[in-house]
N, C-alpha and C positions, 0 to 999 in steps of 0.2 A: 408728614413733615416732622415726626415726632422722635422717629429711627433716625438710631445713630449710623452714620455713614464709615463702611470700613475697607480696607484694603486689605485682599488678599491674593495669594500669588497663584494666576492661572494652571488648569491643571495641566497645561502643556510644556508650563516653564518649570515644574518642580522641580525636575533635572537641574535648571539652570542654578536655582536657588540652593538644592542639596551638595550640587557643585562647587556654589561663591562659599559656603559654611565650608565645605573639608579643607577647602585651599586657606580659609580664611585663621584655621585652630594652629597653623605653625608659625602666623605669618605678628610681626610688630607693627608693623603699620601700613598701610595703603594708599596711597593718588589717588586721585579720581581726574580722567579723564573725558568731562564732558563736555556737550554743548555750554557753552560759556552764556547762558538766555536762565531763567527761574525754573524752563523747564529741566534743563539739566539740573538745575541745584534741587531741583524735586525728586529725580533719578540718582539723584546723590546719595539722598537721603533712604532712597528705599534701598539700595543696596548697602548702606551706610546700619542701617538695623537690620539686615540680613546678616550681613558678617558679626555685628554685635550680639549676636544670638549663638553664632559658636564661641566667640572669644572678646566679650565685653573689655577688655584691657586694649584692644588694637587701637593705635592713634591711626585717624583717618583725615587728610586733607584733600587739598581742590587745587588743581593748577585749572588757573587762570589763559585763556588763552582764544584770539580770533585770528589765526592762521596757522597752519601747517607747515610755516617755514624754520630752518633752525634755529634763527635767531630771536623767534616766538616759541618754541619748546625751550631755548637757555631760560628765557624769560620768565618763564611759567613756573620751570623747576626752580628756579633760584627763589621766586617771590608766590612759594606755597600758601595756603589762606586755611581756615578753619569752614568747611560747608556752612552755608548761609539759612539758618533752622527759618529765621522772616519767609525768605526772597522763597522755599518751600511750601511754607504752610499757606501762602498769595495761592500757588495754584491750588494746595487742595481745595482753599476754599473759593477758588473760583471752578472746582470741578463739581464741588457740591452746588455751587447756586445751576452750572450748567444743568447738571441730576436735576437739580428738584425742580426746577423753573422748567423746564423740556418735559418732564413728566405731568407736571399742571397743564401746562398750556397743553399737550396731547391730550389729556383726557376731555379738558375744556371745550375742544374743537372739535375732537370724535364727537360728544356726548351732543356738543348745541347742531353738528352739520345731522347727526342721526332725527335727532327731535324735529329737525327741521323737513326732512324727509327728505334729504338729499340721499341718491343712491351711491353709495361709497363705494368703490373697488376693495374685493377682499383677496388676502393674503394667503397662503397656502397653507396656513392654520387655520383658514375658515374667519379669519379677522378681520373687521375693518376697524383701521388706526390711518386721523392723521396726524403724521409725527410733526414735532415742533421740535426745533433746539437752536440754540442760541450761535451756534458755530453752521449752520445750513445756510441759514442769510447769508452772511459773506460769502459763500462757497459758491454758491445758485448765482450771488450775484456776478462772481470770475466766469461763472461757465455763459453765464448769458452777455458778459460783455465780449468774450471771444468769438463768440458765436456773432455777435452783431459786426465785430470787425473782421472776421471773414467773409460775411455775405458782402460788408462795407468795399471789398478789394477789388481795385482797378489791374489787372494784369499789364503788365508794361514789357513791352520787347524785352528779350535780355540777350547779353553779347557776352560772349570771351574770346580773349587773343589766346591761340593755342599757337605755339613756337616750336620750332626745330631745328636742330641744325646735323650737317651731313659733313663727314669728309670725303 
């Protein structure tokens, strides 16, 4: 609990990242088009010190925006905003309590179901974990409410008028 929690760019995306930086060194200033939620203004951000790292001078903003129609892109452009550094740092630190809190309670539940003598299913590294995280709850609980309202279904006749006409 003591390590500091850091972000770094996967090795898959470096491309992506060495790509935002060369386009980034001729350019004055950037949009950011994203999800209009914290999680976009978190994705803002991180692209946001990606480009600041070839060319700290680029003015970067945010369109604003919850539809794809033209009159919400005039919208957006007209009424640009400065990236929102709060409505950011909300997820990292809710991605840190996810980290840490998921990593406790795993270890927590591995270690008491072991002691307990429960035999665990192991993993294909030879491991037995069971995992906890704080986003599985809700998840398990969509998959188990569909699952109940499928079994739940009554099949009811179904009809269609199919038409034609001839000359």
């Amino acid at each position: 609990f003591h390590c500091r929690v850091t972000k770094t760019v996967a090795n898959d995306k470096v491309d992506v990242a060495n790509n935002i930086k060369r386009e980034s060194r001729g350019c004055q200033s950037l949009i950011l088009w994203l999800d209009c939620d914290r999680e976009g203004e978190n994705i803002a951000f991180e692209v946001l010190r990606t480009c600041r790292e070839a060319n700290a001078r680029m003015v970067v903003l945010r369109a604003r925006f919850s539809a794809l129609s033209r009159a919400d892109a005039d919208r957006a452009l007209n009424n640009l905003v400065v990236p929102n550094e709060f409505e950011s740092k909300a997820v990292d630190m809710r991605m840190e309590l996810d980290l840490r809190l998921g990593a406790a309670f795993t270890r927590f539940n591995t270690l008491a179901l072991q002691r307990a003598g429960v035999n665990l299913p192991v993993d294909d590294r030879g491991k037995s974990v069971v995992s906890y995280g704080p986003c599985q709850f809700p998840t398990l609980g969509f998959i188990v409410q569909r699952k109940w309202d499928i079994d739940a279904h009554v099949s009811e006749d179904f009809w269609a008028i199919k038409c034609s006409h001839e000359r």
